[in-house]
C-alpha positions, 0 to 999 in steps of 0.5 A, a space after each residue: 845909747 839908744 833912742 829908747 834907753 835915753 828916753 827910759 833915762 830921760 823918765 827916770 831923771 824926771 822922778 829923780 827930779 821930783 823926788 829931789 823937790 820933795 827932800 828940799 822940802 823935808 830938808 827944811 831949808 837944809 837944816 836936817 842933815 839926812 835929807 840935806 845930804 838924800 837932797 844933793 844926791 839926788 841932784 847929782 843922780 839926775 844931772 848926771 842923766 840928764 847929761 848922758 840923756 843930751 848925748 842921744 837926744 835934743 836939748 830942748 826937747 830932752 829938757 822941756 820933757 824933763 822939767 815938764 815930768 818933774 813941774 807935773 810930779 812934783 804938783 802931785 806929790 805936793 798933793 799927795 804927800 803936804 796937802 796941798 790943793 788941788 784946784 780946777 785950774 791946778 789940774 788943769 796946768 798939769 794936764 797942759 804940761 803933760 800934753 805938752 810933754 805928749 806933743 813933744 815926744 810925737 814930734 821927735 818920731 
């Protein structure tokens, strides 16, 4: 695989991740089937990613990028789509975690 496809599937898996936080959510503890059964799909999908994107880049940068797309995602979904606040300091984490993510895929050129 190369560097720009495991990247390209490293993204991805970072949505994919996102998007599972959102149908836990929707699932209600997992007591509504339909997003139960959209919630462990998701999961396999990026965890089956996530371990193909291990095979060309390194762990820890590999996994401090995904977690980061999906804690930064999932923050703005939480906005977009519950109502949740968005303080100063909220966005300002978020801006830090995707920084963060920047630095980290700068270091790997």
């Amino acid at each position: 695989m190369s560097q720009g496809l495991a990247w390209t599937l490293l993204v991805v898996a970072g949505v994919l991740d996102v998007a599972w936080a959102v149908s836990m959510k929707y699932a209600q503890g997992y007591t509504r089937p339909g997003w139960s059964i959209v919630s462990v799909l998701l999961l396999a999908a990026f965890v089956y990613l996530l371990g193909r994107v291990l095979e060309a880049l390194p762990v820890g940068t590999a996994y401090a990028v995904w977690t980061g797309i999906g804690a930064a995602g999932t923050v703005i979904m939480g906005v977009v789509l519950f109502g949740e606040t968005l303080s100063p300091l909220r966005l300002g984490g978020v801006v830090v975690v995707l920084l963060g993510i920047a630095m980290l895929k700068l270091a790997e050129a």
